[in-house]
N, C-alpha and C positions, 0 to 999 in steps of 0.2 A: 203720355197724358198731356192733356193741351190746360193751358192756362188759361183761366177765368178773365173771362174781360174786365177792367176796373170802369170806374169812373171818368181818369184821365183819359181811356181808349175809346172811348162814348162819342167821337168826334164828329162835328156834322158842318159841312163848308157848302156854300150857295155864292155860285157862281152868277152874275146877271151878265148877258149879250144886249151887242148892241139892239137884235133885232126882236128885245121885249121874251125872248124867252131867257128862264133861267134853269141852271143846272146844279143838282142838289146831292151831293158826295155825303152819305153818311154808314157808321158802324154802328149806331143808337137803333136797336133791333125795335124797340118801340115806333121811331117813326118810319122803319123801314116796313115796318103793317102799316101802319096808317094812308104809305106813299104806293104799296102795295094795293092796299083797297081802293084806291085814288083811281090806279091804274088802269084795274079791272072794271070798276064802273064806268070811268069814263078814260078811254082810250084815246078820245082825242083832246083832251087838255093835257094826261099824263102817261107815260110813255117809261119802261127802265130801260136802259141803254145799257150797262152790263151788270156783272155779280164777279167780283174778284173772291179770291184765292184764301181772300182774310177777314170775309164776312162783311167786305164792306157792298155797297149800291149805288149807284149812280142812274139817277131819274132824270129825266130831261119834263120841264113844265110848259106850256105855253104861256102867253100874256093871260091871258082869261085868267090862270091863277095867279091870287094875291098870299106871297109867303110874309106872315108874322111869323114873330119868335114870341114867347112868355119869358122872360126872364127874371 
Protein backbone atom coordinates (compact mmCIF):
# COMPACT_ATOMS: atom_id res chain seq x y z
CA UNK A 1 0.00 0.00 0.00
CA UNK A 2 1.61 3.34 -1.04
CA UNK A 3 1.45 6.38 1.06
CA UNK A 4 -0.43 9.32 0.59
CA UNK A 5 1.40 12.25 -0.46
CA UNK A 6 1.47 15.11 2.28
CA UNK A 7 1.75 18.57 1.92
CA UNK A 8 5.49 18.56 2.85
CA UNK A 9 6.08 16.23 -0.47
CA UNK A 10 4.03 18.82 -2.62
CA UNK A 11 7.53 20.00 -3.69
CA UNK A 12 8.04 22.33 -6.78
CA UNK A 13 11.93 23.69 -7.66
CA UNK A 14 12.45 26.16 -10.85
CA UNK A 15 15.46 26.07 -12.10
CA UNK A 16 16.50 29.50 -14.35
CA UNK A 17 19.62 29.01 -17.19
CA UNK A 18 21.72 31.23 -18.38
CA UNK A 19 20.18 30.96 -21.71
CA UNK A 20 16.51 32.47 -20.60
CA UNK A 21 14.90 29.12 -20.35
CA UNK A 22 13.93 27.59 -17.14
CA UNK A 23 13.31 24.23 -15.63
CA UNK A 24 10.45 23.24 -13.42
CA UNK A 25 10.88 20.03 -10.99
CA UNK A 26 7.56 19.34 -9.46
CA UNK A 27 5.38 16.45 -7.18
CA UNK A 28 2.30 19.11 -6.88
CA UNK A 29 -0.01 16.91 -9.14
CA UNK A 30 -2.17 20.13 -9.55
CA UNK A 31 0.46 21.97 -11.39
CA UNK A 32 1.81 18.94 -13.06
CA UNK A 33 -2.06 19.41 -15.25
CA UNK A 34 -1.60 22.67 -15.62
CA UNK A 35 2.31 22.24 -16.99
CA UNK A 36 0.75 19.33 -18.75
CA UNK A 37 -1.84 21.45 -20.59
CA UNK A 38 0.89 24.06 -21.21
CA UNK A 39 2.58 21.33 -23.14
CA UNK A 40 0.07 19.99 -25.16
CA UNK A 41 -1.15 23.31 -26.59
CA UNK A 42 1.85 24.81 -27.10
CA UNK A 43 4.87 22.58 -27.63
CA UNK A 44 6.98 25.01 -28.52
CA UNK A 45 7.21 27.22 -25.39
CA UNK A 46 6.81 23.90 -23.13
CA UNK A 47 8.19 20.72 -23.35
CA UNK A 48 8.34 17.64 -20.38
CA UNK A 49 11.60 16.29 -20.21
CA UNK A 50 10.98 13.30 -17.93
CA UNK A 51 8.48 11.42 -15.37
CA UNK A 52 10.41 9.70 -12.47
CA UNK A 53 9.67 6.84 -10.54
CA UNK A 54 8.02 9.02 -7.54
CA UNK A 55 5.45 10.91 -9.34
CA UNK A 56 7.50 13.67 -9.80
CA UNK A 57 7.95 15.93 -13.63
CA UNK A 58 10.24 17.82 -14.99
CA UNK A 59 9.23 20.48 -17.85
CA UNK A 60 11.71 22.46 -19.55
CA UNK A 61 10.04 26.22 -20.44
CA UNK A 62 11.29 28.68 -22.80
CA UNK A 63 11.82 32.61 -22.32
CA UNK A 64 8.44 33.33 -23.83
CA UNK A 65 7.19 31.84 -20.57
CA UNK A 66 6.87 34.11 -17.55
CA UNK A 67 6.80 31.71 -14.19
CA UNK A 68 4.87 33.55 -11.09
CA UNK A 69 4.38 31.97 -7.93
CA UNK A 70 1.03 33.09 -5.54
CA UNK A 71 2.04 32.68 -2.33
Amino acid sequence: MSTPITMFKLETMIYASEDGTSSVFTLNPDLQKQLAALAAQHPEMCCQKAKGEKRENIYRLNKAVRVTLDI
